[in-house]
Backbone bond lengths (Angstrom), bond angles and torsions (degrees), N, CA, C in turn:
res aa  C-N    CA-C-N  psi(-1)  N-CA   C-N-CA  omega(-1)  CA-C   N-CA-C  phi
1 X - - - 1.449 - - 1.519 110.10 -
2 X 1.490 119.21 145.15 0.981 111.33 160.99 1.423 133.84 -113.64
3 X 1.118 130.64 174.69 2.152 104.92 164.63 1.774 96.30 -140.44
4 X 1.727 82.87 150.82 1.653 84.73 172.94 1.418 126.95 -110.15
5 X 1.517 121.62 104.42 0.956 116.50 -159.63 1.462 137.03 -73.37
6 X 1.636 101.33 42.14 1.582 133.16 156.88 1.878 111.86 -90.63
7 X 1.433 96.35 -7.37 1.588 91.40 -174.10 1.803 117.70 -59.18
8 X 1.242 109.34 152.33 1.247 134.81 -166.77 2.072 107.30 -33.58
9 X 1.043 142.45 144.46 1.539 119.53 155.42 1.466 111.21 -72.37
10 X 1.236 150.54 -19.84 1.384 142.67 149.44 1.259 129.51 -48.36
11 X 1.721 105.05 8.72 1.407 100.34 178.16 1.732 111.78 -71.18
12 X 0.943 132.64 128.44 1.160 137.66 178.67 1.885 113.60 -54.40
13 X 1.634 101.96 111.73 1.514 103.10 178.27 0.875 117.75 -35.78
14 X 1.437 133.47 -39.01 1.553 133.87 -159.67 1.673 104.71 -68.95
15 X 1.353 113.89 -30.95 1.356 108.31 178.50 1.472 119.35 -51.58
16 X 1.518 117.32 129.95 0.886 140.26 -163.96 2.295 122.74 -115.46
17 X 1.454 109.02 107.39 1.259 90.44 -156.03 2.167 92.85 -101.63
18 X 1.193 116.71 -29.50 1.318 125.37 172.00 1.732 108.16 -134.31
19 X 1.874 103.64 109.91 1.344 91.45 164.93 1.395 128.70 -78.38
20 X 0.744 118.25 25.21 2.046 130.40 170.77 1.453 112.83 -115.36
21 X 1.611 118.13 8.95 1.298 105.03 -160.56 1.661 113.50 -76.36
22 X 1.151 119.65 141.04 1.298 110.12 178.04 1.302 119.28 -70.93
23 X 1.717 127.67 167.44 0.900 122.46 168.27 1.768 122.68 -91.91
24 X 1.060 102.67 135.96 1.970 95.16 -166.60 1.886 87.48 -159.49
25 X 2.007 102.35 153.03 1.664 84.08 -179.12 1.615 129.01 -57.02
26 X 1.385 100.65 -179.52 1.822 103.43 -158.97 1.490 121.14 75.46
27 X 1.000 125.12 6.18 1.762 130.36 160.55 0.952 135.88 -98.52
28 X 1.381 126.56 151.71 1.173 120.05 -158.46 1.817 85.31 -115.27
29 X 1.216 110.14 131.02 1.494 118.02 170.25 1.312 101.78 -118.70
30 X 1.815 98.14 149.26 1.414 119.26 174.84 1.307 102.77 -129.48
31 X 1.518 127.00 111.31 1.253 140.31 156.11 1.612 139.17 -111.37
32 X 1.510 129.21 170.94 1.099 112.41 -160.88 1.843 75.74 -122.74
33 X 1.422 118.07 -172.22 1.236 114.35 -144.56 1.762 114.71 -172.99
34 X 1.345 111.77 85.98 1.562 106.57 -175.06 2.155 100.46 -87.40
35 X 1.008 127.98 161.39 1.482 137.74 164.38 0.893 120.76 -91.84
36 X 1.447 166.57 80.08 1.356 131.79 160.57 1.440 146.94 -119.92
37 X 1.177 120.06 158.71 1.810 114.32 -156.65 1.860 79.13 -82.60
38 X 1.764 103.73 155.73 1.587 137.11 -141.12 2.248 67.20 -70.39
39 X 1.182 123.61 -39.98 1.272 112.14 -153.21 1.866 97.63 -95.97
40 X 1.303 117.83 44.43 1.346 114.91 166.88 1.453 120.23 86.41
41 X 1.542 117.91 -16.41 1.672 122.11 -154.92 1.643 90.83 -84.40
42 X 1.483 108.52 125.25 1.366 104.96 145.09 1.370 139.18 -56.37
43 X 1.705 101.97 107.06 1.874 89.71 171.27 1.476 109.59 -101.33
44 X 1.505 147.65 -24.88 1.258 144.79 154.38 1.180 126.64 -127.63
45 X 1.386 110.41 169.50 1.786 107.00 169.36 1.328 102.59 -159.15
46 X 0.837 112.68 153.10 1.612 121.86 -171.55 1.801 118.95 -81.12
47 X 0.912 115.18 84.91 1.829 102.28 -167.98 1.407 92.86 -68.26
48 X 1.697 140.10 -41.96 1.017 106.41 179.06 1.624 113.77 -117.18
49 X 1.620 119.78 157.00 1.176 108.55 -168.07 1.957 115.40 -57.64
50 X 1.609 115.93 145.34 1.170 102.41 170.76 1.511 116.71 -100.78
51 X 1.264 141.61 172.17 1.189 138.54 165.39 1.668 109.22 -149.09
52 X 1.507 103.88 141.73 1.638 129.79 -149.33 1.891 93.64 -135.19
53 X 1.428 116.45 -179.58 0.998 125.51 -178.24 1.638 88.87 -121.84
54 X 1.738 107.53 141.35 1.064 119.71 169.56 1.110 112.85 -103.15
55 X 1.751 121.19 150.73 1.471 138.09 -178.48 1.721 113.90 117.56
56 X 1.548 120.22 38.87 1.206 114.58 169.14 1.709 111.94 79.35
57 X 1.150 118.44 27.42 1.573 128.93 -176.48 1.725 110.95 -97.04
58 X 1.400 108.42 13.78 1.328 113.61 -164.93 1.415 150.25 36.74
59 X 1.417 86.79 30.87 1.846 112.41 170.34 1.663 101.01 -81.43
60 X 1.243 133.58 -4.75 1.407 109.93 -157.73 1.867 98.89 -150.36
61 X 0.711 131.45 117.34 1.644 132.07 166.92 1.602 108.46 -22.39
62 X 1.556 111.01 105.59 1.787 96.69 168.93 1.495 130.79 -4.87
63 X 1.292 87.97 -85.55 1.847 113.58 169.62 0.929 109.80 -21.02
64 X 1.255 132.01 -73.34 1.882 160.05 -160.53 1.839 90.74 -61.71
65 X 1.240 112.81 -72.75 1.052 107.28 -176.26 1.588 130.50 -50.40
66 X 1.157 95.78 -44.57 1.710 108.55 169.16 1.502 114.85 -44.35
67 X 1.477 113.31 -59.89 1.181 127.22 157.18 1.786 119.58 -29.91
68 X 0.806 97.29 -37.84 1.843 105.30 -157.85 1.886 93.78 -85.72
69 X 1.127 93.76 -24.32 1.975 98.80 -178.90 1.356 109.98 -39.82
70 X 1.424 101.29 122.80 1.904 100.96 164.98 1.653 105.35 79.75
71 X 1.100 115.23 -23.87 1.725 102.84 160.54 0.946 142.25 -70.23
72 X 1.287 130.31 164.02 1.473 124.02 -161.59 1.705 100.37 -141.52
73 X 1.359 88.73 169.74 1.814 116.02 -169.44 1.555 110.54 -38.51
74 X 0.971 146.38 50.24 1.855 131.49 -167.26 1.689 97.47 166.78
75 X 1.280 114.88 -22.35 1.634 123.47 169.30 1.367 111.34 -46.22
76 X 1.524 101.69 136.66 1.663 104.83 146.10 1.325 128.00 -117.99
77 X 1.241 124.50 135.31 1.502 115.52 -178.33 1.598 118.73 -124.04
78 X 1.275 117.09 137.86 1.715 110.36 -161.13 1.720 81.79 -122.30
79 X 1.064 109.60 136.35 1.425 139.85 177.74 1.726 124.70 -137.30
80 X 1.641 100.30 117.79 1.341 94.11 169.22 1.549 113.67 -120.03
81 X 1.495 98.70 149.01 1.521 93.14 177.56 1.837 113.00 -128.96
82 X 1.303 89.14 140.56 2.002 77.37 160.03 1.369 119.75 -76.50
83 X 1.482 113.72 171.55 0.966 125.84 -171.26 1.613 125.47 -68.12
84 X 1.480 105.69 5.92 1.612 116.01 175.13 1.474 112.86 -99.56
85 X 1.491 116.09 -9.79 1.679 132.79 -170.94 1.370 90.90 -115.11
86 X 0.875 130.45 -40.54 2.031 131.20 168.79 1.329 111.17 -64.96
87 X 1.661 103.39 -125.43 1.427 115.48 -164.45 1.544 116.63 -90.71
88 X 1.270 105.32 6.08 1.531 112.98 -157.93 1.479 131.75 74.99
89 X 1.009 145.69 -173.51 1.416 167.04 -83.85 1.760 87.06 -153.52
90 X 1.233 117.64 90.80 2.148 86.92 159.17 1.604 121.05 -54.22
91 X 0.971 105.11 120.11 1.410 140.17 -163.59 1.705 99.76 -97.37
92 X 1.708 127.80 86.33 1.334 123.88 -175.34 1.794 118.90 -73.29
93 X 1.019 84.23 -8.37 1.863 103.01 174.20 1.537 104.40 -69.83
94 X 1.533 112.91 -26.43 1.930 102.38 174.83 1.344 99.54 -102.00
95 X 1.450 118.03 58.94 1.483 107.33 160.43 1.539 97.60 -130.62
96 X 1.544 110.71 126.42 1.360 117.92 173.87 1.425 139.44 -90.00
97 X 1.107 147.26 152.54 1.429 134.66 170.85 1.360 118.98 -117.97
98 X 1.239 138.12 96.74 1.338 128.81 -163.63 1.603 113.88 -151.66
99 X 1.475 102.50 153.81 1.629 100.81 -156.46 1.383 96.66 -67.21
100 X 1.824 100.93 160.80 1.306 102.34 178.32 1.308 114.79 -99.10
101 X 1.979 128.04 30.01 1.067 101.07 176.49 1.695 84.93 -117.80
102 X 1.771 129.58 84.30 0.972 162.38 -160.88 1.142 116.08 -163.16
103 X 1.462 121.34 -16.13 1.406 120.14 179.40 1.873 93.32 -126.62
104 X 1.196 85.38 -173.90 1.723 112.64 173.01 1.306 106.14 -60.88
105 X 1.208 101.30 132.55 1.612 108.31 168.28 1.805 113.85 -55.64
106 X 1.314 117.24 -42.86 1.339 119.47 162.84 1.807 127.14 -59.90
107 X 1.142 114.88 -18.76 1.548 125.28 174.34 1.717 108.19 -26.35
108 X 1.447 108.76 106.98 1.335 126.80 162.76 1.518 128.82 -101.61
109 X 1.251 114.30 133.45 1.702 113.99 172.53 1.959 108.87 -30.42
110 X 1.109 100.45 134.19 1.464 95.99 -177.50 1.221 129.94 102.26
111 X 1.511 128.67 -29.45 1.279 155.03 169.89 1.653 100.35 -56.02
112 X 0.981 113.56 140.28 1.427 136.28 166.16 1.497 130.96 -107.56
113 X 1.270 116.31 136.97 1.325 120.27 168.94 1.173 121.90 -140.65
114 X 1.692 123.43 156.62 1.420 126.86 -153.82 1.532 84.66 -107.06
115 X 1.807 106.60 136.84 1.670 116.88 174.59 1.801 120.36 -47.76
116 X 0.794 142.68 -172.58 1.418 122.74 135.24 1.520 111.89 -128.28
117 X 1.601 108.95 -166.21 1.411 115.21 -164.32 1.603 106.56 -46.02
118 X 1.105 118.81 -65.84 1.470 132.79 179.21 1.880 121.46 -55.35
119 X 1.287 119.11 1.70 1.305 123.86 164.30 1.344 111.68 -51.35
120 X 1.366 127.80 140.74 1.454 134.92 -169.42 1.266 108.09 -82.27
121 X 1.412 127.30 -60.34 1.529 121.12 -154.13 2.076 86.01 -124.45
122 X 1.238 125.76 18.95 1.336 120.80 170.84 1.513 113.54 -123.43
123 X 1.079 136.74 146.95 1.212 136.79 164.89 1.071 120.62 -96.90
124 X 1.978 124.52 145.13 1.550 134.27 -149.76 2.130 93.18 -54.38
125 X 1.805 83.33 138.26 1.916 69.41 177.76 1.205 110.71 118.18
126 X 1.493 118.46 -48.62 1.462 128.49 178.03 1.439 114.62 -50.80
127 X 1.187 124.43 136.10 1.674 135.51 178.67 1.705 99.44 -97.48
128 X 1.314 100.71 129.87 1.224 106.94 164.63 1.690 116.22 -139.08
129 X 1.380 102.19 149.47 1.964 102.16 -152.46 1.186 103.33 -95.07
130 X 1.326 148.68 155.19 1.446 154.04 170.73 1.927 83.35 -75.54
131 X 1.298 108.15 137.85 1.693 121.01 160.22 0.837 115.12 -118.42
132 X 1.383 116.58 -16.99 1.558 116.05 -159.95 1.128 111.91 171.16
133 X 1.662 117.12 149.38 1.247 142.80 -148.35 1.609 118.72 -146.86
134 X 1.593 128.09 114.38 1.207 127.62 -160.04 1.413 112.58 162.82
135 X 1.591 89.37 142.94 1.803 102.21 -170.48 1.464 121.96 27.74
136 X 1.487 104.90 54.42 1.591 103.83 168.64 1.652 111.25 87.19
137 X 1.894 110.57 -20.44 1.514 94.73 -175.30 1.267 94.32 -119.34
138 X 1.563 108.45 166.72 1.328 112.80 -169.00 2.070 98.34 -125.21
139 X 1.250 110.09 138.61 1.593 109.66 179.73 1.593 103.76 -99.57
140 X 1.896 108.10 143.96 0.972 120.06 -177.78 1.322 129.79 -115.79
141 X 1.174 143.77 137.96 1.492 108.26 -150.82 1.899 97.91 -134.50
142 X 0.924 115.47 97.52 1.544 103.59 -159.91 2.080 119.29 -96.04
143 X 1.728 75.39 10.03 1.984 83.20 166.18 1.571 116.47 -87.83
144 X 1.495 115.33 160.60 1.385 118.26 -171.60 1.596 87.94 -67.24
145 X 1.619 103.04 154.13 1.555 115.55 165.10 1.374 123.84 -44.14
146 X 1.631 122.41 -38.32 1.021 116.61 -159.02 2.108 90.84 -112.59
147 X 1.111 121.14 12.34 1.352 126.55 165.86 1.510 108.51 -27.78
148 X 1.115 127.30 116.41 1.584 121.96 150.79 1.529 105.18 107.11
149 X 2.090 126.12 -14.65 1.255 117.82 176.77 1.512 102.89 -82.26
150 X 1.589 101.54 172.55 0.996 106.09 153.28 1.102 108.25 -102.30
151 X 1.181 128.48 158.71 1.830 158.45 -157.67 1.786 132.87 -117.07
152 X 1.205 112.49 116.73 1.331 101.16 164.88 1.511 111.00 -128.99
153 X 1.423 110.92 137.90 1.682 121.46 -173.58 1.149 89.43 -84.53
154 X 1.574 144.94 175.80 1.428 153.91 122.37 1.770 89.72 -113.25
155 X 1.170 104.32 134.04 1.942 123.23 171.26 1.428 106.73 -130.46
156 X 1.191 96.65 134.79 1.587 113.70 157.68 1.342 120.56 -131.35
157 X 1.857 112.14 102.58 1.327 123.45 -170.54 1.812 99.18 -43.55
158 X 1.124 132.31 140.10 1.263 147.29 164.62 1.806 117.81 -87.23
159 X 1.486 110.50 -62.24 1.188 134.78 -175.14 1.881 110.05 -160.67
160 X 1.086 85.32 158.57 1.804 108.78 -162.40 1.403 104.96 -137.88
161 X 1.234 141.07 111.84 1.724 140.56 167.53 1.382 109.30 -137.47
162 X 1.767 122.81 159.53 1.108 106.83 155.15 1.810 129.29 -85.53
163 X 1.453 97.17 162.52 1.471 104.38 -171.62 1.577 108.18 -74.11
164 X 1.185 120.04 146.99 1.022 119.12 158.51 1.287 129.46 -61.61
165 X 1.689 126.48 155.43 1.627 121.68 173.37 1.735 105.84 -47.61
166 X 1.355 130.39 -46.75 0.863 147.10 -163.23 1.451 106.54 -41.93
167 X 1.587 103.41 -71.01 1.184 141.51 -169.16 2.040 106.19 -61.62
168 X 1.191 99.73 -48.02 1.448 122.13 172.74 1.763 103.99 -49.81
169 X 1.363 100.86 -58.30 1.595 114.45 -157.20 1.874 96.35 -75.94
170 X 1.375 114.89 -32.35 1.458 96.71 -177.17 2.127 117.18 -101.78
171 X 1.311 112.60 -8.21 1.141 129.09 163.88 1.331 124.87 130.46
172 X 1.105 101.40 -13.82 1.568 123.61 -138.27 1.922 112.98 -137.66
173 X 1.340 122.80 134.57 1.449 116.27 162.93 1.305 125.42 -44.77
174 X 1.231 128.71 145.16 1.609 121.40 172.39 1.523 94.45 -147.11
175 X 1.601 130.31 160.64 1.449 138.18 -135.51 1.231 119.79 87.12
176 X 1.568 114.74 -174.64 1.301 137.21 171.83 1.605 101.93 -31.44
177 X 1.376 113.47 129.97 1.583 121.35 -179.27 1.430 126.28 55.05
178 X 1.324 114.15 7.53 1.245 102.94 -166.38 1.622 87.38 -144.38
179 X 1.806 99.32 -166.13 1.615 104.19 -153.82 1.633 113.07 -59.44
180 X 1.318 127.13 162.98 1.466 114.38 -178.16 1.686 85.59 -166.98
181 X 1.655 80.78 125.97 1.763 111.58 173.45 1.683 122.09 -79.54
């Protein structure tokens, strides 16, 4: 078989041109996906499979990806990373203190908000988490959740295809479940 990689972005992911194909950049992988902190605790799992573009397009954790090289559809791969190949370093400089009559009168633990231009040590864009709530101030916490663990992926390749030019040229999957223009 061949494919032409002018084909449509509506081609449906599921299409399949080699089921043995390895994974290497320009692919589109579909995997399923357990989380876990270095001491066993589940923090996610994927109920449904996700799929990313392979080759350094920043859908996928370095590490993780590196890992995933040369595998194929029926693989499992268990990966651990420290916290410099993960989420990074908790960083105590993104924790904020600021009054709470700055937010919504409704403002709950958990709630999120995007920094703006003028944030000091965050740039416009940055998410920072409500932690906490008390005497009028509210704490902000602007490191990823899982900042500072160490990490283990469990993967199970699902499906393996190549990407389209399409798909190639803008960074990202497009089809079934994934991005669409």
């Amino acid at each position: 078989l061949t494919t032409s990689l002018s084909t449509p972005c509506h081609r449906p992911s599921h299409a399949r041109v080699d089921p043995t194909m390895n994974i290497f950049a320009n692919t589109v992988v579909t995997l399923t996906f357990d989380l876990f902190e270095a001491d066993g605790t589940l923090l996610e799992s994927a109920a449904e499979p996700i799929t990313y573009l392979h080759g350094g397009y920043s859908g996928m954790l370095p590490k993780l990806e590196e890992a995933l090289n040369h595998k194929q559809a029926g693989e499992a791969v268990s990966v651990s990373l420290e916290p410099a190949d993960a989420f990074g370093d908790y960083d105590a400089g993104l924790v904020k203190i600021e009054s709470a009559d700055r937010f919504p009168a409704e403002i709950e633990v958990g709630m999120q908000f995007e920094a703006h231009a003028d944030a000091d040590d965050a740039g416009p864009g940055s998410v920072f988490t409500v932690t906490d709530i008390a005497d009028g101030k509210v704490v902000l916490d602007g490191n990823h959740p899982w900042a500072g663990k160490s990490l283990r992926f469990d993967c199970r390749i699902v499906d393996v295809r190549p990407a389209t030019a399409e798909e190639i040229e803008h960074g990202h999957v497009h089809g079934h479940g994934a991005h669409h223009h």
